[in-house]
Kinemage of the C-alpha trace (Angstrom):
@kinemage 1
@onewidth
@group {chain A} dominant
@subgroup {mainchain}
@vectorlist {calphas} color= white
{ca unk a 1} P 167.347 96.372 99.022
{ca unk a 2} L 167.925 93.585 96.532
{ca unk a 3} L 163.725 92.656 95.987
{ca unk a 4} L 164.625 90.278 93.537
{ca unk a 5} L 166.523 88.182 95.665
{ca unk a 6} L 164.321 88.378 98.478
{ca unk a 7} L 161.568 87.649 96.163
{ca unk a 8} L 162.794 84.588 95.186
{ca unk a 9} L 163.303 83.596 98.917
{ca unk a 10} L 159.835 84.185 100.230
{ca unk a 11} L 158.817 82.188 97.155
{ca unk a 12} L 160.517 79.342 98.307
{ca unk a 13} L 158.464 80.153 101.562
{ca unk a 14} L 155.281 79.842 100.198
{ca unk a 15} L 156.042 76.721 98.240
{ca unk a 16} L 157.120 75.459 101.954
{ca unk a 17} L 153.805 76.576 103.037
{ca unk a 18} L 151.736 75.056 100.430
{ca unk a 19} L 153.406 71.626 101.217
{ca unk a 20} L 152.642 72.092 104.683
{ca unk a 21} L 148.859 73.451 104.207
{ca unk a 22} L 148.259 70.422 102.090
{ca unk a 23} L 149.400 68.251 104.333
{ca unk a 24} L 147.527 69.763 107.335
{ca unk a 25} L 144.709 69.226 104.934
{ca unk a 26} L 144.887 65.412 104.808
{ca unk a 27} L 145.980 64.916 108.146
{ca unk a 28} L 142.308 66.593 108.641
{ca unk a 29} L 141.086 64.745 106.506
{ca unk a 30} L 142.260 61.440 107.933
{ca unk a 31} L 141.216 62.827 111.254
{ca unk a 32} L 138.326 61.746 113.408
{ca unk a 33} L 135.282 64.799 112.813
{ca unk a 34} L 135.060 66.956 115.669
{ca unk a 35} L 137.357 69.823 117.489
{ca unk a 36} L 141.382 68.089 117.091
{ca unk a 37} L 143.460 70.440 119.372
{ca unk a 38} L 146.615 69.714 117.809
{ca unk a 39} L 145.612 69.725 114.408
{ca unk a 40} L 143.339 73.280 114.733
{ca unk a 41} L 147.296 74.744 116.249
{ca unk a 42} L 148.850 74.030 113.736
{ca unk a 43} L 146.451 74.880 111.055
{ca unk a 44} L 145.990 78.408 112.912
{ca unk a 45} L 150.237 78.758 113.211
{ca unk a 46} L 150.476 78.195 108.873
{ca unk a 47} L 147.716 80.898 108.193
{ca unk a 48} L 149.636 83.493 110.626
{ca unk a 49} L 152.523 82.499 108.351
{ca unk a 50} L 150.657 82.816 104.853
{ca unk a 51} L 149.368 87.049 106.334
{ca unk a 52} L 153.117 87.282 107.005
{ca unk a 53} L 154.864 86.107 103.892
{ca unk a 54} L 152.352 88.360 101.827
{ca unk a 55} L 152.538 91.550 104.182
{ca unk a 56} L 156.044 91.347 104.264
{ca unk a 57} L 156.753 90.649 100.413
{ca unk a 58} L 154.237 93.847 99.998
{ca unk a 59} L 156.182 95.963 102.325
{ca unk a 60} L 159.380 94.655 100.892
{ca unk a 61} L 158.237 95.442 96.718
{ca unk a 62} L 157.494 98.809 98.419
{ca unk a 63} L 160.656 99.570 99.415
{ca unk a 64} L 162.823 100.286 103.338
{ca unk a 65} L 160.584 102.977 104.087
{ca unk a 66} L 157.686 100.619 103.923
{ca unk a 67} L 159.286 98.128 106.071
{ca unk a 68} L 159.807 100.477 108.561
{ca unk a 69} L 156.155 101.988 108.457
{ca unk a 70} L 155.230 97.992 108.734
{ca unk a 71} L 157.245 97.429 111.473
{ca unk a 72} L 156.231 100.815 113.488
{ca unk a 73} L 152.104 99.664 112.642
{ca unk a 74} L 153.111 96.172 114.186
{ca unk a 75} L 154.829 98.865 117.168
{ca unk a 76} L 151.670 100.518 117.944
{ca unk a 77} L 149.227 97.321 117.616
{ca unk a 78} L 151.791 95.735 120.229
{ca unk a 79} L 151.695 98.707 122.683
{ca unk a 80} L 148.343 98.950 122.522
{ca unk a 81} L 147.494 95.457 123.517
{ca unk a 82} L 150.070 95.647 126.367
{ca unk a 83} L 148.604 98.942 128.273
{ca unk a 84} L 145.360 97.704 127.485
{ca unk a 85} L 146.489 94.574 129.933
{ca unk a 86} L 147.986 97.452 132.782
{ca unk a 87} L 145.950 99.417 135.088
{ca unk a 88} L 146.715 103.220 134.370
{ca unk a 89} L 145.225 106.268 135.933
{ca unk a 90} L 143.944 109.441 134.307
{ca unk a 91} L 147.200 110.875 135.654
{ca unk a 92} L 149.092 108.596 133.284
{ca unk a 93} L 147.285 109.912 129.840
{ca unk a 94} L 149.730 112.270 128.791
{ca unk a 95} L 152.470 109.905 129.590
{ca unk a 96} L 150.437 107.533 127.251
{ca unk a 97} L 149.730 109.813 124.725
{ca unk a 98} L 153.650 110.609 124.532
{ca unk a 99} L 154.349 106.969 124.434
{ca unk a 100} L 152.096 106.776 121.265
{ca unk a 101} L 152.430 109.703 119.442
{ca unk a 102} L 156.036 110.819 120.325
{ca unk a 103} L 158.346 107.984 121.199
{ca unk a 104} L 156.897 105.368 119.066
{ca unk a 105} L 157.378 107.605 116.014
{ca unk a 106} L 160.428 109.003 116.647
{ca unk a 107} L 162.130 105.841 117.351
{ca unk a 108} L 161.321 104.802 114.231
{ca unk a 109} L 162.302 107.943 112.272
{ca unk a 110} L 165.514 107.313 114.293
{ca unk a 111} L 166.205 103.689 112.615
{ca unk a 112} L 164.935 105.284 109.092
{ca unk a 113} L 167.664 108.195 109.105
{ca unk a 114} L 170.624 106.037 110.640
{ca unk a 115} L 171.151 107.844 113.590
{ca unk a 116} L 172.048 105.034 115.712
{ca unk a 117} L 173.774 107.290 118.948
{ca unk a 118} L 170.301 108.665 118.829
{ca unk a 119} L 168.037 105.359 118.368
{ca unk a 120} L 170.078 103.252 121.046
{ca unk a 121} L 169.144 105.769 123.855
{ca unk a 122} L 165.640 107.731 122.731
{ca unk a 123} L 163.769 105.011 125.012
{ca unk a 124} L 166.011 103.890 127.458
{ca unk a 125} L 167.301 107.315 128.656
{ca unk a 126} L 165.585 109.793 127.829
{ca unk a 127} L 161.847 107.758 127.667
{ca unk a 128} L 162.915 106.333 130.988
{ca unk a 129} L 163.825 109.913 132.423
{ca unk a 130} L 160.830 112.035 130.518
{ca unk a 131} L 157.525 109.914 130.905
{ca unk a 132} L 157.617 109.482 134.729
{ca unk a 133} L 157.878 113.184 134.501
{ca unk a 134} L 154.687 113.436 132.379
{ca unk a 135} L 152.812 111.150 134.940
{ca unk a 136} L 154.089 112.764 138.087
{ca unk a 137} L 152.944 116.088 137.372
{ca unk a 138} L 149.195 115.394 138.611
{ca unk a 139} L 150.419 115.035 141.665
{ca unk a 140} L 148.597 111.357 141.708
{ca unk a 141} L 151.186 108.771 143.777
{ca unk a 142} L 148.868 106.124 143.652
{ca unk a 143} L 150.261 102.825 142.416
{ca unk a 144} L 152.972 105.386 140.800
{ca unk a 145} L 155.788 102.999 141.034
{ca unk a 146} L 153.999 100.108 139.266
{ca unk a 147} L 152.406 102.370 136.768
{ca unk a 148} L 155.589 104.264 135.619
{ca unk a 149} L 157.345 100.689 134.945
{ca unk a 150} L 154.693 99.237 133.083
{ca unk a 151} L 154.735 102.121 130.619
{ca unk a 152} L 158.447 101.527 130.374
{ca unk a 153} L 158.418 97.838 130.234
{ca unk a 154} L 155.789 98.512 127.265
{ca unk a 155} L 158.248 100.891 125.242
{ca unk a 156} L 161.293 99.167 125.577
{ca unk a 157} L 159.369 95.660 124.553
{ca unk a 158} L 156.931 96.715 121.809
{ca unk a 159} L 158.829 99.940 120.280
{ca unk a 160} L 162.289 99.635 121.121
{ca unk a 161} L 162.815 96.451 120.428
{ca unk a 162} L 160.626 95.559 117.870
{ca unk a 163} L 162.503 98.466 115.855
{ca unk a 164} L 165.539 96.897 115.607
{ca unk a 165} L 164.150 94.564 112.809
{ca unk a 166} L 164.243 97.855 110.308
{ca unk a 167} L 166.863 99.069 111.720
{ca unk a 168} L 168.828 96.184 110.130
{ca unk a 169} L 168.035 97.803 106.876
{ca unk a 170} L 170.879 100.073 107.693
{ca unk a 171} L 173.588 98.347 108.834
{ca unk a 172} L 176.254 98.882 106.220
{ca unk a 173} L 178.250 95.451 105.834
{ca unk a 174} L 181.238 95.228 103.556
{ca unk a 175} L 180.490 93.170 100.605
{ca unk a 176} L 176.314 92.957 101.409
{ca unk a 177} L 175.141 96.090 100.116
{ca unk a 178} L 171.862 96.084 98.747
{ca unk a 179} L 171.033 92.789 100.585
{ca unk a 180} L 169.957 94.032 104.116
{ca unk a 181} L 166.756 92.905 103.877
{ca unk a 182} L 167.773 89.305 103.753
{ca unk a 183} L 169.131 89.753 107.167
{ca unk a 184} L 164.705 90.432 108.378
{ca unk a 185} L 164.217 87.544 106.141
{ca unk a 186} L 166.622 85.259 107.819
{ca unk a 187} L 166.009 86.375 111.642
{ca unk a 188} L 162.153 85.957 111.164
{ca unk a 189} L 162.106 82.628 109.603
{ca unk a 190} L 164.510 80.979 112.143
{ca unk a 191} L 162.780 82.669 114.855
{ca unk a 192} L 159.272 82.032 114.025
{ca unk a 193} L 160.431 78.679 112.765
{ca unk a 194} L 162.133 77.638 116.253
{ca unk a 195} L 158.490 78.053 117.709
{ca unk a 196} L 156.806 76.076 115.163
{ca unk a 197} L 159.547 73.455 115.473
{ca unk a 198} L 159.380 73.683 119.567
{ca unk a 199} L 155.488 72.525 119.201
{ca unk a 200} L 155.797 69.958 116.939
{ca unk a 201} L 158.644 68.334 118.904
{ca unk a 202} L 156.824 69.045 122.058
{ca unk a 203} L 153.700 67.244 120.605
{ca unk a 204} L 155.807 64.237 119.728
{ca unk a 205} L 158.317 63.390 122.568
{ca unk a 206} L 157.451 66.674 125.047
{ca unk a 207} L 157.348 64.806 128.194
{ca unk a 208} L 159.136 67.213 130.889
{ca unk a 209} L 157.811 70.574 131.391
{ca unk a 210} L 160.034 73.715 131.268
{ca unk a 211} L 157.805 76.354 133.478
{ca unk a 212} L 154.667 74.598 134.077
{ca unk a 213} L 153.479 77.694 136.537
{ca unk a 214} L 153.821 80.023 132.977
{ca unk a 215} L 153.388 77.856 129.781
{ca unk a 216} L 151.661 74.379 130.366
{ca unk a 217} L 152.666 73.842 127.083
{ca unk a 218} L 156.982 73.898 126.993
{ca unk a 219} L 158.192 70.761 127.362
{ca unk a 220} L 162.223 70.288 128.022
{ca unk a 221} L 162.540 68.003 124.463
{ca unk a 222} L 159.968 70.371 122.660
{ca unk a 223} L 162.862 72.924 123.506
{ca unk a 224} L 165.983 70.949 122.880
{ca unk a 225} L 164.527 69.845 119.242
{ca unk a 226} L 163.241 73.179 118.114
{ca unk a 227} L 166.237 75.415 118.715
{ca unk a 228} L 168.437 72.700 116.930
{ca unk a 229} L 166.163 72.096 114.458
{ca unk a 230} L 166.303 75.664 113.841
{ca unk a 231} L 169.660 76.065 114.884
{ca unk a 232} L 170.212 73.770 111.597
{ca unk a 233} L 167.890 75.598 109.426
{ca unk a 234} L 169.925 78.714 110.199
{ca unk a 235} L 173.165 77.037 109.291
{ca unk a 236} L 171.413 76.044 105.833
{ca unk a 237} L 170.437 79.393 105.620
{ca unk a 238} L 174.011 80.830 105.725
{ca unk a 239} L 173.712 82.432 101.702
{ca unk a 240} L 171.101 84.777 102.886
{ca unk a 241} L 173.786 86.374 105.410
{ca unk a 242} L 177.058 87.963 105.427
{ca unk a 243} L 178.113 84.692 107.948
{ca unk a 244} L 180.193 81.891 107.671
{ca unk a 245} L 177.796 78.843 108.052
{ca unk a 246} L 179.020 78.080 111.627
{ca unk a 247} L 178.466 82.126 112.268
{ca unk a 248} L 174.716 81.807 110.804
{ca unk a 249} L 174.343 78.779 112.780
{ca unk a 250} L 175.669 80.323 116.309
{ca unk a 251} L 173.235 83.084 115.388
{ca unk a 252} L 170.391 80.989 114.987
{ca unk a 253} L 171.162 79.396 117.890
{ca unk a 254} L 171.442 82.676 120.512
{ca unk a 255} L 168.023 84.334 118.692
{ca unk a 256} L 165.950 81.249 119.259
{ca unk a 257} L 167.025 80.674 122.581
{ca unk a 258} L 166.614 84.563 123.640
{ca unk a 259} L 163.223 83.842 121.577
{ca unk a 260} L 162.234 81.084 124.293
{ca unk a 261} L 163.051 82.732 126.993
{ca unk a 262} L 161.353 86.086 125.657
{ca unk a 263} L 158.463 84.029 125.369
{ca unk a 264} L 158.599 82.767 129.225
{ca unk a 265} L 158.905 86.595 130.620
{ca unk a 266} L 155.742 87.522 128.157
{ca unk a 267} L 153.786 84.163 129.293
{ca unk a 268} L 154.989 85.456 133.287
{ca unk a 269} L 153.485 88.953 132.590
{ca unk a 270} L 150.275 87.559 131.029
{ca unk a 271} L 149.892 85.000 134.198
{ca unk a 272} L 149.999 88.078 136.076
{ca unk a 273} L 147.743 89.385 134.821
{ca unk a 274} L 145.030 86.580 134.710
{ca unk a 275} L 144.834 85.930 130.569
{ca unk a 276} L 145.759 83.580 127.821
{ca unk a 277} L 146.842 85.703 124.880
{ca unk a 278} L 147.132 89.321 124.794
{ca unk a 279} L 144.607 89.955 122.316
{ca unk a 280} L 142.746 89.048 119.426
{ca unk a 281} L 144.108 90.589 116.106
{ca unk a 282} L 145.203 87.234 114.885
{ca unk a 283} L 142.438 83.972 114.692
{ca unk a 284} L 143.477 80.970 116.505
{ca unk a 285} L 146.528 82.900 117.732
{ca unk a 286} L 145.808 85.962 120.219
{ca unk a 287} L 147.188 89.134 119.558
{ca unk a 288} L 150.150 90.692 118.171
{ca unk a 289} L 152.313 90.286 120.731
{ca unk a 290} L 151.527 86.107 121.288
{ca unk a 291} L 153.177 85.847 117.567
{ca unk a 292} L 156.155 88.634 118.026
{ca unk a 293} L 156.917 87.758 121.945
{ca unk a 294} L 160.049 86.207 120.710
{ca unk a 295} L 160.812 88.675 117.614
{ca unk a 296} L 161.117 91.263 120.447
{ca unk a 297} L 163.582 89.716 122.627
{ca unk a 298} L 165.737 88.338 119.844
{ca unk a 299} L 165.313 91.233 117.502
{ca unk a 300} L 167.614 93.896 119.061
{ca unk a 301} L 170.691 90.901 120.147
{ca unk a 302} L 170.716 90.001 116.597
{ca unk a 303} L 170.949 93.532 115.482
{ca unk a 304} L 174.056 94.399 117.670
{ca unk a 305} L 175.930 91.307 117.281
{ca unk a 306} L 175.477 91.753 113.463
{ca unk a 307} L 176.520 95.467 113.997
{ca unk a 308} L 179.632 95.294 116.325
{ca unk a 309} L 180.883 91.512 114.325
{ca unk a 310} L 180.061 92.411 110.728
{ca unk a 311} L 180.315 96.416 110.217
{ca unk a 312} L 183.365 98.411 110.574
């Protein structure tokens, strides 16, 4: 892990921010007194993105194994908040427990050790396979079906895919040893970038709703100008990467789009279930999956096109 260089990137970050919190200042400022809806959103999004440049230039002065222990933290918090939003029964504790204390660790011992054959198949297979197993054993069929794939839906969405943002730490790239971590650095700022970008463009021209019935708040130009805005930032971005500009920007492109339409599946689940965020770990934001619900579905694409492109 080259810290140096990754330093000096999340520095540029926080000069970024510090641009952008003074000028959310004196639009505040300039602002009429009382509650401003647009102005508290965006205020709230640039303080989740100051905790995130400082936890992850922590984790990344500590070292890969840090990352990963991040990342698996970020795992549980995630998990948790999703069963807590899915009816289980007592039959379904050990299944749980499993989930928690088994799987979730394991998985991301897998991505610390390299053992990819492993990692790519702990949840899907054998979680899939093993866990309706654990829940079927008290004899309880009630709801059975429903409960066994909302278990599953958690892993795969919260722990399996969510690991594959350490697990880049181990792809081994000709000519980009040492710089691996670059490759979080890059997927998280175009990612989380793409939604900032999607609500500011949104604000401005969003006229035409994307899914009104699951986010009131996608508009059809707040899409289109976000994920090229961001498609462009990738493409600027292209130094961090092993890619080609025009590879970094068709990568940016394909993780912000799977990050929008992560985000409609997670907004359709939380419908469902009658709430607005899934938690509240984060002020002004929900919990920790309304700020990764994109991370997740973009995370593990990125990580295999990377791996079957870039590595021999």
């Amino acid at each position: 892990m080259n810290t140096p260089e990754v330093m000096v990137t999340l520095s540029v970050l926080v000069g970024v921010l510090t641009v952008a919190s003074l000028t959310s200042f004196i639009l505040r400022k300039r602002a009429r007194p009382g509650p401003n809806a647009v102005l508290d959103n965006l205020n709230a999004r640039i303080n989740a993105w100051w905790v995130m440049i400082f936890v992850l230039a922590a984790a990344f002065l500590a070292g890969p194994l840090a990352v990963t222990l991040l990342f698996a933290f970020v795992s549980f918090a995630a998990l948790r908040e999703f069963i807590t939003l899915t009816p289980t029964h007592r039959a379904d504790h050990i299944a749980l427990f499993m989930s928690f204390f088994v799987v979730l660790p394991m998985q991301y011992w897998l991505a610390t050790v390299d053992w990819f054959g492993f990692f790519a198949v702990l949840i899907p297979v054998y979680g899939f396979l093993v866990l309706p197993i654990a829940s079927v054993v008290f004899g309880d069929p009630r709801n059975f079906l429903a409960r066994t794939a909302e278990t599953q839906w958690g892993l795969m969405i919260t722990v399996y895919c969510i690991s594959h943002v350490p697990a880049l730490l181990t792809l081994h790239i000709p000519g980009y040893a040492g710089r691996d971590a670059l490759l979080i650095v890059f997927l998280l700022i175009v990612v989380q970038s793409s939604d900032v970008l999607q609500y500011i463009w949104g604000k401005l021209f969003g006229r035409h709703l994307v899914a009104p019935e699951l986010s009131p708040s996608k508009t059809v130009e707040g899409l289109i100008g976000g994920v090229l805005s961001a498609t462009v930032l990738g493409a600027c971005l292209w130094k961090l990467t092993p890619f080609q500009w025009w590879q970094a920007a068709g990568m940016a492109f394909v993780v912000t789009m799977m990050g929008f339409l992560g985000g409609l599946v997670m907004s359709a689940i939380k419908r469902d279930r009658g709430v607005k965020d899934w938690g509240h770990l984060i002020e002004g934001h929900g919990g920790m999956l309304d700020r990764l619900d994109s991370v997740a579905f973009s995370a593990p694409i990125f990580f295999h096109l990377t791996r079957f492109f870039f590595t021999p």
